[in-house]
C-alpha positions in Angstrom: 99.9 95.9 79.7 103.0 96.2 81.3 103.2 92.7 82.6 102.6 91.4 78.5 105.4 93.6 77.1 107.8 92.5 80.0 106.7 88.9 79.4 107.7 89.7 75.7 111.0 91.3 76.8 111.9 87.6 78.9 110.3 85.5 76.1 112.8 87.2 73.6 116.0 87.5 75.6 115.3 83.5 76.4 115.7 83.3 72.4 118.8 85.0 71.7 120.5 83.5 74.6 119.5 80.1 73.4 120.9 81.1 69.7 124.0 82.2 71.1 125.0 79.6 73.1 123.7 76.9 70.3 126.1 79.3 68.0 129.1 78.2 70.8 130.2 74.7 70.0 133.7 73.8 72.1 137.1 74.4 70.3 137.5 71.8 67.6 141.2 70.4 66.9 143.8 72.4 64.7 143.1 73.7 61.8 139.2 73.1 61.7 136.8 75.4 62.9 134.8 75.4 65.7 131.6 73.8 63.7 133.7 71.3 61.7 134.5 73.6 58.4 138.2 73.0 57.7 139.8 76.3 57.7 142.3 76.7 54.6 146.3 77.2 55.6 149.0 76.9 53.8 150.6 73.1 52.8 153.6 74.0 55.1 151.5 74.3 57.9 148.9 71.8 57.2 152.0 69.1 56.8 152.7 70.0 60.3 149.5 69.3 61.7 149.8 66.2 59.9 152.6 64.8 61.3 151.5 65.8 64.9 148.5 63.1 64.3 150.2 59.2 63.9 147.0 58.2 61.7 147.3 61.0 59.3 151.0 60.8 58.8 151.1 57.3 58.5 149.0 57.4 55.6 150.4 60.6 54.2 153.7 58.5 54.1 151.7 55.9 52.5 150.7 57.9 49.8 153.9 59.4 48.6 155.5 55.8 48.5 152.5 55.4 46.3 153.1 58.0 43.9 156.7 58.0 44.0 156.4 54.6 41.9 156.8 54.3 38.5 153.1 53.2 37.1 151.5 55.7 39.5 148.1 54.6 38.5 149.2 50.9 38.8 149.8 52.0 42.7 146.8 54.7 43.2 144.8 51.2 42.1 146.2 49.8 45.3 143.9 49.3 48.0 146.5 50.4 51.0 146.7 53.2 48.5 143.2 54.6 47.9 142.6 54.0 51.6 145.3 56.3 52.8 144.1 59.1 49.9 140.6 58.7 51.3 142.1 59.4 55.2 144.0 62.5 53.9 141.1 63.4 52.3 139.5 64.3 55.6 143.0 66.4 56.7 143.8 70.0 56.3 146.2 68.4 53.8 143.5 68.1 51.3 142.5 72.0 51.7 145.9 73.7 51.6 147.3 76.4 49.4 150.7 78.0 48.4 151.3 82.0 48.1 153.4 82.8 45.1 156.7 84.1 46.6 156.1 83.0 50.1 159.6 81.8 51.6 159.1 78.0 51.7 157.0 78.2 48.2 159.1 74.9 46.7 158.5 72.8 49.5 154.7 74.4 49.6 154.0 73.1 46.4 155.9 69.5 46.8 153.2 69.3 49.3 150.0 69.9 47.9 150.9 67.9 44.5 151.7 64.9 46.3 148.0 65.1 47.6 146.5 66.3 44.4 148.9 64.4 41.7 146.5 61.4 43.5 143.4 62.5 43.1 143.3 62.8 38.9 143.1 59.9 36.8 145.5 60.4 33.7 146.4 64.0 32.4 144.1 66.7 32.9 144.0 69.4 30.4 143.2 72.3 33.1 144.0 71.9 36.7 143.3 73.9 39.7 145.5 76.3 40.9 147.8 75.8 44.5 148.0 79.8 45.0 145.5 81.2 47.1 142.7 83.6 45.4 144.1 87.3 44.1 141.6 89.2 46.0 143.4 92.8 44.9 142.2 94.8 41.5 144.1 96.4 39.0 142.4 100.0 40.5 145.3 99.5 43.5 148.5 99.0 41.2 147.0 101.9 39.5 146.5 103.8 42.3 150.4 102.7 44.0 151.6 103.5 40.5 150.7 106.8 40.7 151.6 107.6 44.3 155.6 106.0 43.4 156.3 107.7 40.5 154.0 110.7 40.5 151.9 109.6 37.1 149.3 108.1 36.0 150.4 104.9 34.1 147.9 106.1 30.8 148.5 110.0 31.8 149.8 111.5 28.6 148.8 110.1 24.9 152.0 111.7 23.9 154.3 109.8 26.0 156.0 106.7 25.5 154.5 104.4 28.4 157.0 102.0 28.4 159.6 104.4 28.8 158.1 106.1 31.7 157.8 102.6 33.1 161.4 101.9 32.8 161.7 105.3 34.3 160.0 104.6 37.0 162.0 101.1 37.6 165.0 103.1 37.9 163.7 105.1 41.0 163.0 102.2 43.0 166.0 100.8 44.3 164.4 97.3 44.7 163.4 97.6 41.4 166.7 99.0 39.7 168.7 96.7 41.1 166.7 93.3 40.1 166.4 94.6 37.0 169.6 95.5 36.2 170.3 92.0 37.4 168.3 90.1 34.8 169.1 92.4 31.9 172.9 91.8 32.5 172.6 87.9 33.2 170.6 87.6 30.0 172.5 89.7 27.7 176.0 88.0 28.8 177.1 85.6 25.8 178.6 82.9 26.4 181.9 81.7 24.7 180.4 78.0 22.8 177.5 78.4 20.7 174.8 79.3 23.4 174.3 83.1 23.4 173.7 83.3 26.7 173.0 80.5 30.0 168.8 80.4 30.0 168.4 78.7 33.2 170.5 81.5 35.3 168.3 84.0 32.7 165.2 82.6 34.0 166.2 82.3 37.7 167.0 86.2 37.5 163.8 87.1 35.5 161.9 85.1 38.1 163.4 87.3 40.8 162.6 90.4 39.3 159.0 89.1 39.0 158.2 87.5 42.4 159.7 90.1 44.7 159.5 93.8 42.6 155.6 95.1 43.4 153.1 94.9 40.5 153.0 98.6 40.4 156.4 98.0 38.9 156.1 95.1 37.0 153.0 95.5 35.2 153.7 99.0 34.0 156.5 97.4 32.5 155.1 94.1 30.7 151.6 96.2 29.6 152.2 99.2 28.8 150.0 100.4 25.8 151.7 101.4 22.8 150.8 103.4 19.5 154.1 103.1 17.7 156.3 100.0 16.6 159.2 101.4 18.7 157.2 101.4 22.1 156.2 97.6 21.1 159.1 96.8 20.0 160.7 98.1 23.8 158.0 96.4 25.2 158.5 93.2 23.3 161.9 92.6 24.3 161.4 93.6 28.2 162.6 89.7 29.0 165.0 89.9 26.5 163.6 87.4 24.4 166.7 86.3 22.4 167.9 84.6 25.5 164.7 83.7 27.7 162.3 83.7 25.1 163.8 82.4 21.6 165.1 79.0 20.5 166.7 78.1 17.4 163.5 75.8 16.9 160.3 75.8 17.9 159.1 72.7 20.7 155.6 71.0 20.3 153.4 72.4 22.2 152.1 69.6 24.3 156.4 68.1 24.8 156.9 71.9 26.4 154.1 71.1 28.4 154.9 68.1 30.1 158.4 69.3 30.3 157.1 72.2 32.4 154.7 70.0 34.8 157.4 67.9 35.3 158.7 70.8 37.7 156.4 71.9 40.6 156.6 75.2 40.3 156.3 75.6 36.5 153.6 73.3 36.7 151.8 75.5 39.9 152.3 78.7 37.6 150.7 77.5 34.5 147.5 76.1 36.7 147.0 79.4 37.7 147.6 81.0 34.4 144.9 78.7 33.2 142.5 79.1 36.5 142.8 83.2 36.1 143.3 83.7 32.4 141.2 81.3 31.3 138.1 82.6 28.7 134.4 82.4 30.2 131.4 83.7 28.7 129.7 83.5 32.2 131.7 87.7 32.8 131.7 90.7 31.6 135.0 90.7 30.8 135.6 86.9 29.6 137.7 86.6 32.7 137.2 84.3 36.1 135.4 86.6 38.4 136.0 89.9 36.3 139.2 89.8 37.6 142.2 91.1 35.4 144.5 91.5 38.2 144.5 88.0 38.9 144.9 87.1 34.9 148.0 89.4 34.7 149.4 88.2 37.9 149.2 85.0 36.6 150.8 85.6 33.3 153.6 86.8 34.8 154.2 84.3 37.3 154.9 82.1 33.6 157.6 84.5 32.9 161.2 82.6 33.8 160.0 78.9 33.3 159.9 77.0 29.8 156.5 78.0 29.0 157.5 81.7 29.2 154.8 83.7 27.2 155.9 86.7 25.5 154.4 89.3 22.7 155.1 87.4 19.1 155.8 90.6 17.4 155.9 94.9 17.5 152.0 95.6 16.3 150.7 98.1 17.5 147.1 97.3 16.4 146.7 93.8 17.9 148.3 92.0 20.6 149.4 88.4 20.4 151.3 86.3 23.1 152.8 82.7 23.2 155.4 80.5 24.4 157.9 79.6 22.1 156.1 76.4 20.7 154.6 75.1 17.7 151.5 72.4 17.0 153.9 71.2 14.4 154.2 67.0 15.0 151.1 66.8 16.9 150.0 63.7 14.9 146.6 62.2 16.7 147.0 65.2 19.0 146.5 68.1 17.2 143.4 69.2 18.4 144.6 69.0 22.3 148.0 70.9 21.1 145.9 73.7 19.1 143.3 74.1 21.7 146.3 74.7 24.3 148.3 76.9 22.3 145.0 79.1 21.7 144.8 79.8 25.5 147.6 82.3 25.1 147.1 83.3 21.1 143.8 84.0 21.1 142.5 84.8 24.6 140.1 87.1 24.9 140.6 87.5 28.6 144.3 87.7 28.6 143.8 90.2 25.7 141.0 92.4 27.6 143.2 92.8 30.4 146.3 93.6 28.9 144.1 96.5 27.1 142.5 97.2 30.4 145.6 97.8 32.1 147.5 100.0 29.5 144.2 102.1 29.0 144.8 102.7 32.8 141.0 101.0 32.9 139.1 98.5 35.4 136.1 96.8 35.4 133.3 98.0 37.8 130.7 95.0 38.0 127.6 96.6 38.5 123.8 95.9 37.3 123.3 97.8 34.1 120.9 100.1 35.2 120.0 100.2 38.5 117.1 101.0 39.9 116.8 104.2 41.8 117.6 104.1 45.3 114.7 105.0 47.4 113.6 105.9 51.1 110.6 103.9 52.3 108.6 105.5 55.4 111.0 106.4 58.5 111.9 103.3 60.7 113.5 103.1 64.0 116.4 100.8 62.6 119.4 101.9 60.7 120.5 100.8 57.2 123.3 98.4 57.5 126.6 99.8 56.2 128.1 98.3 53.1 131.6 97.3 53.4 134.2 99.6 51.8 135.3 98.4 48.8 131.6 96.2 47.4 132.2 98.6 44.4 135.3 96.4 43.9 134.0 93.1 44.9 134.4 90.1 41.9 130.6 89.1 42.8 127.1 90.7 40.5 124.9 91.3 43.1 121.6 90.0 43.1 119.1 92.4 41.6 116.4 90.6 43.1 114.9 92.5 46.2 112.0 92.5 48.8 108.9 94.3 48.8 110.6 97.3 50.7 112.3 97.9 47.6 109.5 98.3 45.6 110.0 100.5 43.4 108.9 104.6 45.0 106.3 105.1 41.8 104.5 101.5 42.9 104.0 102.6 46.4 103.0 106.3 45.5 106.0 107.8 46.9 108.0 110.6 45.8 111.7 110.0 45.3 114.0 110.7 48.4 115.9 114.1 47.2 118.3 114.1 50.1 121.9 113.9 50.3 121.4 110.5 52.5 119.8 107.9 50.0 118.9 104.3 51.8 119.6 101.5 49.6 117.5 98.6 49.4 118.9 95.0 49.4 117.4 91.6 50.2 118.4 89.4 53.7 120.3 87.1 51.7 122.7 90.3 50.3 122.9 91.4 53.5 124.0 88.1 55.3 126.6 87.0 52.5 126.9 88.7 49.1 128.4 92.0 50.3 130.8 90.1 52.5 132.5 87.2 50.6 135.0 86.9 53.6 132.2 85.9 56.0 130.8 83.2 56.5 127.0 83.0 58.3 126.7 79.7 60.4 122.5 78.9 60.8 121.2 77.0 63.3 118.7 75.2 60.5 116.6 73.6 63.4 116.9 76.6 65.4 116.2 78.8 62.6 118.6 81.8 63.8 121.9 83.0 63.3 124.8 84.8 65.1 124.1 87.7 62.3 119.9 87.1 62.5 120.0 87.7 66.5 122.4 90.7 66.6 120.2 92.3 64.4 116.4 91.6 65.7 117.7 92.2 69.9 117.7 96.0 69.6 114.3 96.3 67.5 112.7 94.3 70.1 114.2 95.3 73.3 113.5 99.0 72.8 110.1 98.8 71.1 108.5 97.8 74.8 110.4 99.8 76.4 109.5 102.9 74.5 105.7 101.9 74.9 106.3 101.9 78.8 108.0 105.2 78.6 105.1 107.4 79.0 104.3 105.4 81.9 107.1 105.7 84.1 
């Protein structure tokens, strides 16, 4: 008996040393990781690494001589052309994103269009984003909100929010001071005609906007209203008659390709439309239930010529657009109505502006969940969820394993004690509840870095606990 359970012991240490070492490949080069995935950096970086390889920044010199031509998609049809896009395909070019406000964020997004701007054929109506993913939820600018100022940004139904956030400006330095900035640059008039200079206007809003905290920001643009003087406050917050208002009204589609002319209005409306953008696959008609990433978005618009804004002072509906008409659309109406109903009538943008002055967020959970239950005792420990899966974007997997059959199938009584385990499947375990992570498998081996850790202890201490009265 003892010489089968220390046979067992060898058999299964044998095992998880060979998964291990299989799980051990040798560094890869920069930017890729050790088992070939490309790991994401920014474009400023990635360019680096491209020009410390001669093939790849050959060909990403290639490319931009390609796209700097005048019939781009006469060049892209170039051979020498599609060959050097296919090469950078393969780089951590092709992978790399921009952070909104980061300190070489111009130069960022040069970068990744000049990959990208190669890849579509013609205009696309939607296009991905360059930012990096908003991971944060509108619970933490609630919960800073309240820490800076002392209040709840929906405390009182008597108060006038946008006031109190206005109030609240004024006791941040930071935020004081680039306010004050914007509102006196865009309320200076001008001696000729023009009441004031919009592109200083807009460089100062987009100040105030990319380096004041959310917390700040927000409370300002979204505060919720119930009179026509609190929307009317809130309405002119950018002071519309200068970075706002025209004395005519653009086509839609011109101010359009007017703004992705520029890099960075073009980089802020592709995330507008990549966060804001309606879905009927949520709960709350926004990508990934996410309304922090939606209003983030919107306000990374504000100081650019597709500057959204609220069209009037209601205080029972709430209606944003740029300063544009479909007027003159001809053959392109459709497109131009379709594009100006992403702002107009957006249920997601609409939700989370509601969301946010209600002082509300989303909690994705299954509707009704079934009753978490404790099966027999076992000698292993239920694995800890990580802090915040009550804020995670994904809806978990309802599906679970025959442990989790329900207590009344297995004719047990429900566990009444303060520590309830939960029950969720391998596959939950290994990914869902941690997005960040990923699980590399061995698929001929059939085990894992995560699989191994997890079945060693189990088995080394079951033997050894049978020899114990032996010893």
């Amino acid at each position: 008996m003892i010489l089968a359970n220390a046979f067992c012991i060898v058999l299964f240490v044998d095992e998880m040393l060979r998964c291990l070492g299989a799980a051990a490949p040798p560094p890869g080069p920069a930017g890729q990781d050790p088992r070939g995935w490309r790991v994401p950096v920014d474009c400023v970086r990635a360019n680096e690494l491209c020009a410390g390889e001669p093939g790849c920044s050959a060909r990403y010199r290639t490319l931009r001589q390609c796209l700097a031509g005048r019939d781009r998609n006469t060049m892209l049809a170039n051979k020498e052309c599609q060959a050097a896009l296919e090469v950078l395909q393969e780089s951590p070019l092709y992978d790399c994103r921009c952070k909104r406000g980061m300190k070489k964020e111009l130069q960022c997004l040069q970068i990744y269009w000049s990959i990208h701007l190669g890849l579509t054929e013609g205009e696309e109506f939607y296009e991905a984003s360059p930012y990096e993913p908003v991971t944060s939820r509108l619970s933490d600018i609630f919960r800073l909100a309240s820490i800076f100022s002392g209040m709840d940004p929906a405390a009182s139904s008597k108060s006038n929010h946008c006031l109190d956030a206005a109030k609240a400006c004024n006791l941040n330095d930071n935020c004081k001071r680039l306010r004050s900035g914007y509102i006196s640059t865009c309320s200076r008039e001008l001696a000729g005609a023009e009441p004031c200079s919009r592109r200083k206007c807009h460089k100062a809003l987009r100040q105030f906007f990319d380096r004041v905290p959310g917390e700040f920001t927000f409370r300002l643009l979204f505060c919720s209203c119930k009179d026509r003087a609190c929307a009317e406050r809130r309405r002119q917050t950018i002071v519309p008659s200068c970075s706002y208002e025209d004395k005519e009204k653009p086509n839609c589609l011109d101010l359009r390709g007017t703004c992705r002319a520029d890099h960075l209005c073009r980089s802020r409306l592709a995330d507008f439309h990549t966060n804001c953008q309606a879905t009927f696959q949520s709960l709350t008609s926004c990508p990934g239930d996410n309304y922090q990433a939606c209003l983030g978005s919107y306000a990374g618009l504000i100081g650019f010529d597709m500057t959204p804004n609220y069209v009037d002072a209601s205080t029972t509906s709430i209606t944003i657009s740029p300063w544009c008409s479909c007027k003159g659309s001809g053959n392109m109406e459709e497109e131009c109505e379709k594009f100006l109903r992403d702002f107009t009538e957006n249920p997601c943008l609409r939700n989370a502006i509601q969301a946010f002055g209600n002082g509300s967020d989303v909690s994705v959970a299954p509707k009704n969940p079934s009753p978490p239950v404790t099966v027999p005792p076992r000698a292993e420990k239920s694995p800890a969820l990580p802090d915040d899966v009550n804020d995670s974007n994904t809806i978990y997997d309802t599906s679970v394993g025959p442990a989790c059959t329900p207590a009344q199938e297995q004719g047990l009584k429900p566990n009444k004690s303060k520590e309830q385990s939960l029950c969720y499947s391998e596959t939950q375990l290994t990914t869902d509840t941690m997005p960040d992570q990923k699980t590399f498998v061995d698929q001929k081996g059939g085990c894992s870095r995560h699989r191994a850790g997890r079945i060693l202890l189990p088995v080394l201490l079951g033997p050894i606990l049978l020899l114990a009265p032996g010893l």
